[in-house]
FISELO-233391 format. One record per atom (N, C-alpha, C): residue number from 1; x, y, z. Coordinates in steps of 0.02 Angstrom, whole numbers. Atoms other than C-alpha are relative to their C-alpha. Layout:
     i     east    north       up
   NUM        X        Y        Z
...
END
This chain:
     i     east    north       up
     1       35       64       -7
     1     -384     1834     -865
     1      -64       10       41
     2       61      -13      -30
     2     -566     1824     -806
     2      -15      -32       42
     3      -20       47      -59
     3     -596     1777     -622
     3      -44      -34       -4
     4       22       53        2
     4     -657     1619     -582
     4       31      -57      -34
     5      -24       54       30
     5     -636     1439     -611
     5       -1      -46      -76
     6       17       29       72
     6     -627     1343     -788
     6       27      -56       -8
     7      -36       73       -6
     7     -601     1161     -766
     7      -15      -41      -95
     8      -24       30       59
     8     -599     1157     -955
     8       52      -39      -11
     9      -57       34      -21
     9     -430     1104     -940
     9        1      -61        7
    10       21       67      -36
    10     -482      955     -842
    10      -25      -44      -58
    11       43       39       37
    11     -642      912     -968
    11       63      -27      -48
    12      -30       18       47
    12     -508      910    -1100
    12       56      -54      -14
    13      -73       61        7
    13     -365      792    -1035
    13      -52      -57       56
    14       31       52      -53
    14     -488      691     -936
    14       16      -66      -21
    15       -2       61      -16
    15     -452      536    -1006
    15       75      -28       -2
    16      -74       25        0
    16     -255      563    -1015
    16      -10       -5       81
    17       20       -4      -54
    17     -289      601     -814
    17      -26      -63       -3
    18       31       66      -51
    18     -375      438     -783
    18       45      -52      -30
    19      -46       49       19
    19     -270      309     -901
    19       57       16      -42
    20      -48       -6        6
    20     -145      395     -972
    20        0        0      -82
    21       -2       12       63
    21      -96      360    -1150
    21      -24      -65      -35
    22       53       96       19
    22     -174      183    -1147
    22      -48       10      -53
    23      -42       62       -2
    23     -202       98    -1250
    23       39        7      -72
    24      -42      -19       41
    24     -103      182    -1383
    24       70       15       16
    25      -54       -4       -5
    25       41      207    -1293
    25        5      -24      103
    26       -4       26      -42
    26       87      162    -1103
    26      -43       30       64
    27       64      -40      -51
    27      -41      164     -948
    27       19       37       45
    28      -41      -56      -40
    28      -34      319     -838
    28      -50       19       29
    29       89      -17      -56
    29     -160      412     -720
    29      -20      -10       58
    30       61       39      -55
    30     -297      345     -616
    30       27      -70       16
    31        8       69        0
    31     -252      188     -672
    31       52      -44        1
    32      -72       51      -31
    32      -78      151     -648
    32       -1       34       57
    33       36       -2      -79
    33     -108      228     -472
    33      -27      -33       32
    34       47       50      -36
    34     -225      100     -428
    34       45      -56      -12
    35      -40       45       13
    35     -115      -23     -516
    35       57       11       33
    36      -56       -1       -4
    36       42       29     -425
    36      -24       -5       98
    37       13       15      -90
    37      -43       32     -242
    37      -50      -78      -13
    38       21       92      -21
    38     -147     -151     -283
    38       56      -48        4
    39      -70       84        5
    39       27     -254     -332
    39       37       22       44
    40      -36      -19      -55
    40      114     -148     -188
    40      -44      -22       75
    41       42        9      -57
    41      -27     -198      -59
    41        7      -81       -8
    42       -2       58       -1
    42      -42     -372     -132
    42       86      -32       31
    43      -76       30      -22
    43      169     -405     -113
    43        1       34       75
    44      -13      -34      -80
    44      156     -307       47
    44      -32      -31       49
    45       51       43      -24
    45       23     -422      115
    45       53      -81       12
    46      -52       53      -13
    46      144     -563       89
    46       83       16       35
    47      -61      -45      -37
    47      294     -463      147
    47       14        4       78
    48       23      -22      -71
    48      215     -427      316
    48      -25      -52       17
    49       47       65      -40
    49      132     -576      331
    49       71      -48       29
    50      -85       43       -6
    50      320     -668      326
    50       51       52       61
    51      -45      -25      -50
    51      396     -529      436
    51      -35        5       67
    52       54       21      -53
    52      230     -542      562
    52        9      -53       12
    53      -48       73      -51
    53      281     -727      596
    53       62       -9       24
    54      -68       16       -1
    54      455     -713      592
    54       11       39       87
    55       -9      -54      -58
    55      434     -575      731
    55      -29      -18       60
    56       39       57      -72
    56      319     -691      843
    56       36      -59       -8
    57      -58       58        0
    57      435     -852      813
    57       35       12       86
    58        8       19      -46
    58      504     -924      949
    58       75       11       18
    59      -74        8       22
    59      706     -905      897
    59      -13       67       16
    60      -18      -90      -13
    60      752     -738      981
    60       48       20      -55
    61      -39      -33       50
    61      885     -707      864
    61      -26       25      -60
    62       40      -39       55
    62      784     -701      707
    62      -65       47       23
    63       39      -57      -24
    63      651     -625      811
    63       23       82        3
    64      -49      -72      -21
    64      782     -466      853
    64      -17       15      -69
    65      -38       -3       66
    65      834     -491      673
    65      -56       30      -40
    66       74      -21       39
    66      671     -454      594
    66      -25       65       27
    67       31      -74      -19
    67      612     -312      714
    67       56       57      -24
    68      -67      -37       35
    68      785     -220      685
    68      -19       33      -79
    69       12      -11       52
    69      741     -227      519
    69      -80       36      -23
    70       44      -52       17
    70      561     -164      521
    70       14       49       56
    71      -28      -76      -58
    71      617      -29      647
    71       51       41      -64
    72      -48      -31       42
    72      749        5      515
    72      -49       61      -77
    73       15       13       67
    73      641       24      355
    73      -69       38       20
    74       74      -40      -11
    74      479      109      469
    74       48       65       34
    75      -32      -71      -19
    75      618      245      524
    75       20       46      -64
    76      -42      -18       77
    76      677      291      340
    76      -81       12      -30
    77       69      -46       28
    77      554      416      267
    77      -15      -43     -105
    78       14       33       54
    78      471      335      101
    78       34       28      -64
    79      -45       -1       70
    79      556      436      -36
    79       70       -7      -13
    80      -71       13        8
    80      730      401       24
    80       -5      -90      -23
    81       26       90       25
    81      662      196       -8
    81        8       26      -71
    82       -5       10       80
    82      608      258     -174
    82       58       12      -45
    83      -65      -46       33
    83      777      359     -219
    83       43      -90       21
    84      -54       55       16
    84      881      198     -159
    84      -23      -41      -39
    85       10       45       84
    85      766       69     -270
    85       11        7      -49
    86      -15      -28       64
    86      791      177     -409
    86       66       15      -16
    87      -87      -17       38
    87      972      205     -406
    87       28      -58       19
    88      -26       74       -8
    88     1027       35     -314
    88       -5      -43      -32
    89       15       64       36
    89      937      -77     -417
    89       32      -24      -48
    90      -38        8       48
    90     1008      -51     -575
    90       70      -10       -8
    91      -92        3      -32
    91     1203      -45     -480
    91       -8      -49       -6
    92        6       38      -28
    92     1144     -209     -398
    92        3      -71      -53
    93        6       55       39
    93     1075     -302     -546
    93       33       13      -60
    94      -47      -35       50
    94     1197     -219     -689
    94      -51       15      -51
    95       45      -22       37
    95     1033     -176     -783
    95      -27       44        6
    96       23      -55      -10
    96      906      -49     -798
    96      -63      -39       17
    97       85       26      -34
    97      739      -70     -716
    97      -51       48       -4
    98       47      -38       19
    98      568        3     -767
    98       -3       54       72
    99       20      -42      -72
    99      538      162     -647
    99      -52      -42       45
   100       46       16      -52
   100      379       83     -614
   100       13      -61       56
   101       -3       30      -43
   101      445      -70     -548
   101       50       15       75
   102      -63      -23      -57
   102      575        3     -428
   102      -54       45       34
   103       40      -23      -27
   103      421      104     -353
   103      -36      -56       33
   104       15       65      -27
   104      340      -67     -330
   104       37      -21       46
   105      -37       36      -29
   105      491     -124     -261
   105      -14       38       90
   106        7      -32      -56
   106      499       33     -138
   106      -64       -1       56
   107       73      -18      -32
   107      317       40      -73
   107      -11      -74       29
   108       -1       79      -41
   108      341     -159      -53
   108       14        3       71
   109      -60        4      -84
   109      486     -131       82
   109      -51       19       28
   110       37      -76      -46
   110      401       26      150
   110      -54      -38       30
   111       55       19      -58
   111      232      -63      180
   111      -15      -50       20
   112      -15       54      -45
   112      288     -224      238
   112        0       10       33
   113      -34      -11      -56
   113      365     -151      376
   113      -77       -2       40
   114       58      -31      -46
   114      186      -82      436
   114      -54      -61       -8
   115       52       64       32
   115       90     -235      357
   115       42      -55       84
   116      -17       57      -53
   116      206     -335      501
   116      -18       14       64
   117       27      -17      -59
   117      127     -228      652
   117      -61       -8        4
   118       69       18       14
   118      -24     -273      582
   118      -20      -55        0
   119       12       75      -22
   119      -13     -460      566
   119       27      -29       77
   120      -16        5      -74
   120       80     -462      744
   120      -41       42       28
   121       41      -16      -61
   121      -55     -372      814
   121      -60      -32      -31
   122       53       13       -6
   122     -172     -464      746
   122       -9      -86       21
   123      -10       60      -40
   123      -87     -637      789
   123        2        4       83
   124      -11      -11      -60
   124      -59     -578      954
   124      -69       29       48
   125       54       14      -28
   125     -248     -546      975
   125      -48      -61       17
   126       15       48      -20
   126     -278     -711      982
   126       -5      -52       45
   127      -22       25      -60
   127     -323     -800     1140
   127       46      -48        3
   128      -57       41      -16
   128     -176     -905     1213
   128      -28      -49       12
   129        7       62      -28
   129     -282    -1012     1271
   129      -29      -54      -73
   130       13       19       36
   130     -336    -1060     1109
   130       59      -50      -41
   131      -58       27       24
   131     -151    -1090     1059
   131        8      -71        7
   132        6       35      -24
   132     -147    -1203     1191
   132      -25      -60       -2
   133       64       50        6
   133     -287    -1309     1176
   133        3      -28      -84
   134      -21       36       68
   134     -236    -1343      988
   134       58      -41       29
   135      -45       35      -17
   135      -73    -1373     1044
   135       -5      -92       47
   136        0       61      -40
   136     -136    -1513     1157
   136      -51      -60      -45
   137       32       43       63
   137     -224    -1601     1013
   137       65      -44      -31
   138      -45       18       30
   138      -62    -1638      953
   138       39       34      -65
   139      -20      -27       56
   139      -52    -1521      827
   139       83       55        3
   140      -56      -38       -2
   140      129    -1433      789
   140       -6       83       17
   141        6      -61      -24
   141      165    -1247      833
   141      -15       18      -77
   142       -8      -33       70
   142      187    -1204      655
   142      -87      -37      -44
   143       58       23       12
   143       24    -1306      616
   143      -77       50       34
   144       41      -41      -43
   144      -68    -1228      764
   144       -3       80      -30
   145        4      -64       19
   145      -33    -1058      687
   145      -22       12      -86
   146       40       -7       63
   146      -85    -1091      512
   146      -61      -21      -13
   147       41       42        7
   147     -235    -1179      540
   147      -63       25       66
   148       48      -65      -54
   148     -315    -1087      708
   148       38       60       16
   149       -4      -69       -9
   149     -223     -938      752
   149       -6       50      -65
   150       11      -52       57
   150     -197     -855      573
   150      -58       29      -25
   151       80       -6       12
   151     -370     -894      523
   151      -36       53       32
   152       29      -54      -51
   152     -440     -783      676
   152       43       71      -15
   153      -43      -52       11
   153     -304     -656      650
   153       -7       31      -44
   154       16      -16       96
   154     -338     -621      460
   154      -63       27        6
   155       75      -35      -20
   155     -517     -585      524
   155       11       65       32
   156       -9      -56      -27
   156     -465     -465      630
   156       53       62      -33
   157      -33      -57       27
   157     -338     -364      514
   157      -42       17      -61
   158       33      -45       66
   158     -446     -344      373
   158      -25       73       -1
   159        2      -79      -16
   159     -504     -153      419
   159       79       23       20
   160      -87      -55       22
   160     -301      -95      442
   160       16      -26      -56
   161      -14       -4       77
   161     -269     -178      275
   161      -30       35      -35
   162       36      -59       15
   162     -389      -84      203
   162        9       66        4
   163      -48      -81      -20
   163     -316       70      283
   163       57       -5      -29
   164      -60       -9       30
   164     -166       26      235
   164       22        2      -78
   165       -6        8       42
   165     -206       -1       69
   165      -16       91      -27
   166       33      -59       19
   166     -291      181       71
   166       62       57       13
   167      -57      -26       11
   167     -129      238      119
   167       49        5      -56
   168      -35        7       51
   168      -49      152       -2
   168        7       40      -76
   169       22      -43       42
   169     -143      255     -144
   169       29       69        1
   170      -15      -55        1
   170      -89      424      -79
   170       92       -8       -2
   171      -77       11       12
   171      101      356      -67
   171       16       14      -72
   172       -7       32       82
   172      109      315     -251
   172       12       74      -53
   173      -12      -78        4
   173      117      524     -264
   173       85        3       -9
   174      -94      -15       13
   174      298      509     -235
   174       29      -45      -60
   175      -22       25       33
   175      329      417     -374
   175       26       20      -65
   176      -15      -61       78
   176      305      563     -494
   176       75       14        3
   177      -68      -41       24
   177      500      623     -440
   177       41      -62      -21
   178      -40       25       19
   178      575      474     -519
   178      -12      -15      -84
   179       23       -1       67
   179      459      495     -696
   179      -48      -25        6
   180       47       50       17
   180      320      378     -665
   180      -80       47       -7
   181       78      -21       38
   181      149      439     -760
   181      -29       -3       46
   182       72       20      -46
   182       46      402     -609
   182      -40       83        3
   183       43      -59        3
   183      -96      538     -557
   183       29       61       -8
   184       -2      -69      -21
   184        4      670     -484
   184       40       16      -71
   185      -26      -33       50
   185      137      670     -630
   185      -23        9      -37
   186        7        0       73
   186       23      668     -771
   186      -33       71       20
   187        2      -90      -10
   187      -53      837     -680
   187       49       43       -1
   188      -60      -56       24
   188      109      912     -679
   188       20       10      -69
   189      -20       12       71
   189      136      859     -860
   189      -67       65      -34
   190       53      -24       13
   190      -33      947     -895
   190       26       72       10
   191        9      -85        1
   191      -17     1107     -805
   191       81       40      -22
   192      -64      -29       39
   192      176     1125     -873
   192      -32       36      -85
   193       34      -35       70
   193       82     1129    -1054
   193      -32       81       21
   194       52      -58        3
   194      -48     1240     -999
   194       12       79       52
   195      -11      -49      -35
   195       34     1342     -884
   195      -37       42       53
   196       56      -40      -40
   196     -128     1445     -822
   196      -49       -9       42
   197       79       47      -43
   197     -256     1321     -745
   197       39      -31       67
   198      -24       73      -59
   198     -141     1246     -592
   198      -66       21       43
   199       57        9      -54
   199     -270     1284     -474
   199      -63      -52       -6
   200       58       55       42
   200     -418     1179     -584
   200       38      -59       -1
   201      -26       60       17
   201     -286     1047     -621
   201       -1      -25       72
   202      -27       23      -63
   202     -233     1019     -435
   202      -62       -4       41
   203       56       26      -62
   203     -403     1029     -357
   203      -31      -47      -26
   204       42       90        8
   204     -478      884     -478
   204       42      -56       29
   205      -41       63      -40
   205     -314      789     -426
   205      -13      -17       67
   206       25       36      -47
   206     -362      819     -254
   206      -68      -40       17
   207       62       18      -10
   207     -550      790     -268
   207       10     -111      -28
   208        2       83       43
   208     -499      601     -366
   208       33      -20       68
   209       -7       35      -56
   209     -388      551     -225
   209      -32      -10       74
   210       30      -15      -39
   210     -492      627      -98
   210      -89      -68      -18
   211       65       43       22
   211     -644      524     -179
   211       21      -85       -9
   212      -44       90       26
   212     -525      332     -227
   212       -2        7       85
   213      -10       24      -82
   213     -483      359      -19
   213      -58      -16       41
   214       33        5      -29
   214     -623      394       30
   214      -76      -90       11
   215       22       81       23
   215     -720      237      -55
   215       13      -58       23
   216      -20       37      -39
   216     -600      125       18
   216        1        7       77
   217       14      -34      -59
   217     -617      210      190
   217      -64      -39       29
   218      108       23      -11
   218     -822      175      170
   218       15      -87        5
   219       12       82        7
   219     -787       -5      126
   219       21      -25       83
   220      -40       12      -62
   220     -649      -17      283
   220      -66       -5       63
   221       39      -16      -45
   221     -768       50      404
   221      -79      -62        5
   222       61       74        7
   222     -923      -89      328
   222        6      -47       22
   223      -11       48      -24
   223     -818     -211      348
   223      -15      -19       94
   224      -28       11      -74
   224     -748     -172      524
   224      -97      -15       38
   225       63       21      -50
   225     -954     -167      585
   225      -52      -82      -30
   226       18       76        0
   226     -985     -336      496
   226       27      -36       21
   227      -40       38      -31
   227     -840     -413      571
   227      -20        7       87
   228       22      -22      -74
   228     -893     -330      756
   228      -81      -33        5
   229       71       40      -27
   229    -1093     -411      730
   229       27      -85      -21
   230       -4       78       19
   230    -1008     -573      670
   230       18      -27       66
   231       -9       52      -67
   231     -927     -588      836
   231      -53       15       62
   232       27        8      -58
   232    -1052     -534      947
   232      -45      -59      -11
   233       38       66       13
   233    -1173     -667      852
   233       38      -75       33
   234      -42       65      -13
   234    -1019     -793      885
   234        1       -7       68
END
């Protein structure tokens, strides 16, 4: 074989690599990758946002009850999540469930847990005295927190969502050991055919994730210095 690189390979499955068999047969790639970390960020966003109040609430018991549980679920390494969605689910509900959604399911749990250190720290940057001073308006606790604290709070997590979402992308890797088409498996599917190119196959895979992270990274970082001149203006 003649040294050097030949990302022929690459040119040639480039567009199974980005969507897969779409739209002749089911989407895979780039683009259920992106699709499998946006509906895992979006449910995880609501996930965390519900276990971030529950965890500032005022009821110690469900307070315990909730941290317990993201303590539980941020100690448990992410592909043992994915291995129980994928074999529990189908016990649970006496059916079978698409791989992809039981990856959804997993990456939900998984980045709730971290999505709830994120809305409790970003409720919990909010001055008290602000609480306060609603509160004495007349407005309810549960009012006071949807209406002035969240508002401010939501400002301030947008750069770790963003991260977290950029995390979310490189997670979505483990999804290949349960079958799911996403980036990394459809490179393994590739260099199984071809046998000879892993080195070409595996460095465009890294250069694509290395380039999707980095994008969101750039945005993260924009934000965070428009959000930092918004408040010094304020």
């Amino acid at each position: 074989m003649e040294p050097g690189l030949d990302f022929a390979v690459v040119w040639d499955n480039l567009t199974y690599f980005l969507i897969g068999r779409f739209p002749h047969g089911p989407l895979g790639g780039l683009a259920l990758t992106l699709y499998l970390a946006s509906v895992s960020c979006l449910l995880s966003f609501v996930g965390g946002l519900a276990l971030g109040l529950l965890s500032v609430c005022k009821n110690a018991a469900i307070c315990w009850a909730t941290l317990v549980l993201v303590n539980l679920l941020r100690g448990v390494p992410l592909l043992m999540v994915v291995f129980w969605t994928y074999f529990l689910l189908p016990a649970l509900l006496g059916q079978t469930v698409a791989e992809a959604h039981t990856v959804i399911i997993a990456l939900t749990l998984f980045t709730s847990a971290y999505m709830c250190g994120i809305v409790r720290a970003g409720i919990e940057g909010v001055p008290r005295g602000q609480r306060e001073a609603a509160l004495s308006t007349g407005l309810g606790r549960w009012q006071v927190m949807a209406f002035v604290v969240l508002p401010q709070g939501l400002r301030n997590m947008v750069p770790s969502l963003v991260n977290q979402f950029v995390s979310l992308i490189k997670d979505t890797s483990l999804a290949f050991i349960v079958g799911v088409s996403e980036l990394t498996h459809v490179a393994t599917q590739v260099n199984n055919r071809t046998m000879v190119f892993p080195t070409e196959i595996f460095l465009f895979v890294a250069l694509v994730y290395f380039v999707v992270c980095w994008l969101f990274t750039s945005l993260s970082r924009r934000l965070e210095r428009r959000l930092d001149r918004g408040k010094s203006l304020g």
